[in-house]
C-alpha positions as CSV (number, residue, x, y, z in Angstrom):
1,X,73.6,108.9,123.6
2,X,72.7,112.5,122.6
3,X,70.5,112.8,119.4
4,X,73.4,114.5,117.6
5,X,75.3,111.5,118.1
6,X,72.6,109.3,116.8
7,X,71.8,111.1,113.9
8,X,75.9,110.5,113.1
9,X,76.1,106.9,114.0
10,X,72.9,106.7,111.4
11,X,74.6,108.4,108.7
12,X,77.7,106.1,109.0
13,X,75.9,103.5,109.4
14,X,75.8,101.4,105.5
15,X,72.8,100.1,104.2
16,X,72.1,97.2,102.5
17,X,72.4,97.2,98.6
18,X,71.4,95.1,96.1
19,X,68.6,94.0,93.9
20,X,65.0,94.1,94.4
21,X,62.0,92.7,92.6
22,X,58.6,94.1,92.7
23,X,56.6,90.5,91.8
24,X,52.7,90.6,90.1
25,X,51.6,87.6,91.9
26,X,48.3,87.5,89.8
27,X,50.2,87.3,86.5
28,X,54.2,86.9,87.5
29,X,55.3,89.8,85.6
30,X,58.4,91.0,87.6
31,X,60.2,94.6,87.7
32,X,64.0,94.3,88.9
33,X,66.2,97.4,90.5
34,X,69.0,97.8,92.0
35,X,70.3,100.6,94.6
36,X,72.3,101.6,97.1
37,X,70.0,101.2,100.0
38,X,67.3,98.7,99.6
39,X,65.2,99.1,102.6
40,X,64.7,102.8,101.4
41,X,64.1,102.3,97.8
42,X,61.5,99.6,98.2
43,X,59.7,101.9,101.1
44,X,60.1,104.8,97.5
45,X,58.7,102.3,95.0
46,X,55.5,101.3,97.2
47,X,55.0,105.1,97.4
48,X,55.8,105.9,94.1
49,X,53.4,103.0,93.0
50,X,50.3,104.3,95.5
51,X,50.6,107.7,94.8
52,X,50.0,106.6,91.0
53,X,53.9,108.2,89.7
54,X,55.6,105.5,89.3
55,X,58.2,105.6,86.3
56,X,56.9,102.4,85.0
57,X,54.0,103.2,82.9
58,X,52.6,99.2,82.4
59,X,53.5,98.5,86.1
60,X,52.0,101.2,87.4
61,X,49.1,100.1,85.2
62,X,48.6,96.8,86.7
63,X,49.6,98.0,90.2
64,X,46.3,100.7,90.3
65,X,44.1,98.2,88.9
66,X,44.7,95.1,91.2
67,X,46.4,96.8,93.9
68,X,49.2,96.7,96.4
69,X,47.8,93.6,98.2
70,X,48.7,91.6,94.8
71,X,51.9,92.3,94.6
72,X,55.4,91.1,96.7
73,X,58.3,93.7,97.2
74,X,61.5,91.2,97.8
75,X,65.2,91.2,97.8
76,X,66.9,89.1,95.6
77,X,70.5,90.1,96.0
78,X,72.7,92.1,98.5
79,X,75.8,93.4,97.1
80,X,79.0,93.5,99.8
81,X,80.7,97.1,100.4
82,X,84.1,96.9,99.7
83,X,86.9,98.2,102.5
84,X,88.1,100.8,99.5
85,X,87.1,104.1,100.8
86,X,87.2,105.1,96.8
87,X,84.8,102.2,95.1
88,X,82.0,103.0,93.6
89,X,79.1,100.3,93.8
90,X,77.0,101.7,91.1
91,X,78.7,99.3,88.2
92,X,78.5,96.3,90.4
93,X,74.9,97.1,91.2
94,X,74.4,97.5,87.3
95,X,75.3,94.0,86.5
96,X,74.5,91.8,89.2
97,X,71.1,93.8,88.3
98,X,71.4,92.6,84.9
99,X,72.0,89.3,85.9
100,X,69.1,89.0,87.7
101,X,67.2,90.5,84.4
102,X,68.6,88.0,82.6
103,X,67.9,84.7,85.0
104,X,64.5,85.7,85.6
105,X,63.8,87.0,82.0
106,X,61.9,90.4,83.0
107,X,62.1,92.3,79.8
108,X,58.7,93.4,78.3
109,X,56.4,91.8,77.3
110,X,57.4,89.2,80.2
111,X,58.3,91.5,82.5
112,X,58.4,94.8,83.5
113,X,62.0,95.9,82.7
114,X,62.7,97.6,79.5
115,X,65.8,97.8,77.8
């Protein structure tokens, strides 16, 4: 294969979505997120999260003070594309990710999540 040909099979090529947690394994506060490609937005948050810009303020907090080493970046959830050329996953992203707020009860002061 020529590189123009694997730079188009990439881009055709669907990534995983879903929902993500980013755990505090010293105190068990969790953040939860959802997106469209998961292996890319977790790579974001750690770099977000080391750089020190990181949208969540108390997270970010915690994450510069104890470090990456104490805390898990895991999948929770993967969210099936649908055959419909014209669906739009960013609804069903929003509440399975809400759903997983919810279970896990993530919403400050437990968790991370804000409303």
């Amino acid at each position: 294969m020529d590189k123009k040909a694997i730079i188009k099979q990439y881009k055709q090529t669907l990534q995983p979505m879903g929902v993500y947690q980013i755990k505090n394994l010293g105190n068990g506060k969790i953040y939860i997120g959802s997106c469209k490609n998961l292996p890319g937005k977790i790579n974001s948050q750690k770099f977000q999260l080391n750089l020190g810009s990181h949208m969540n303020e108390e997270l970010q907090k915690d994450f510069t003070k104890l470090g990456e080493s104490n805390f898990a970046f895991e999948v929770l959830d993967y969210l099936e594309p649908k055959e419909d050329k014209d669906y739009d996953c960013a609804e069903d992203l929003e509440v399975l990710k809400e759903m997983w707020i919810e279970k896990l009860s993530t919403i400050y002061p437990n968790g991370y999540n804000r409303r």
